[in-house]
C-alpha positions, 0 to 999 in steps of 0.5 A, a space after each residue: 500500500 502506499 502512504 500519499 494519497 497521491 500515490 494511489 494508483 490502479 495501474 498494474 504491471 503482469 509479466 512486463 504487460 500494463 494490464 490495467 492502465 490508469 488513464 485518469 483519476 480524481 480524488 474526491 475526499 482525502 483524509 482518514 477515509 479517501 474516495 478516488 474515481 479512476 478512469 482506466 483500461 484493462 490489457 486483453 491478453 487474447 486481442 493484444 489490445 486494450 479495453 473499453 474505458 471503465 470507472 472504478 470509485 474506490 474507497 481507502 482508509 489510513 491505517 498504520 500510515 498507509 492507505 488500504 482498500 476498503 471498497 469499490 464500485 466499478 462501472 464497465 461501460 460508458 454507457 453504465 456511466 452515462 446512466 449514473 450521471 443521468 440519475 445523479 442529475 435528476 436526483 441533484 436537479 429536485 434536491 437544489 428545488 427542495 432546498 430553494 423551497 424549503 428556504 423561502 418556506 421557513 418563516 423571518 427570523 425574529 429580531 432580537 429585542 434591545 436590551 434595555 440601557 442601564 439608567 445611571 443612578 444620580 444621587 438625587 
């Protein structure tokens, strides 16, 4: 594993051959608990070619210093892709509504009243 979180990678070399290609990522949180979405291609040992692009969003924890896999979701076509975007956008679209809304629904906050000043004592 590795200590950066800049390091991370999913690159992987078999035998002299790339068979997984990071071609892109974007670290999405950093901290104890890191998300990072990678864009890559695997090596198809039969064609002697590379893949479609694939997506995989991986999660790592810090522990010991370094950063270990806890979980990962990978999405294998741009297709797939494009239909997580798409129900992202909706869902994101009708929250931003709902927040707009909410906010003009609550009532005026009310103003504090102004203390009373202090009289000063005379001694009269």
């Amino acid at each position: 594993m590795t200590a950066s979180i800049d390091d991370i990678t999913v690159s992987y070399t078999e035998d002299g051959v790339e068979t997984v290609k990071e071609l892109d990522k974007r670290i999405l949180t950093r901290g104890a608990w890191t998300t990072i979405i990678f864009k890559y291609q695997d090596w198809n040992r039969a064609k002697e070619t590379y893949n479609p692009i694939k997506y995989t969003i991986r999660r790592y924890q810090k522990r010991n210093d370094s950063y270990w896999t806890k979980s990962k979701f990978n999405i294998s076509s741009v297709d797939q892709a494009q239909q997580i975007i798409s129900a992202l956008q909706e869902w994101l679209a009708a929250d931003i509504i709902e927040v707009e809304n909410n906010k003009a629904a609550r009532p005026p906050r009310a103003k504090k009243a102004a203390k009373p000043k202090a009289q000063q004592l005379t001694g009269e």
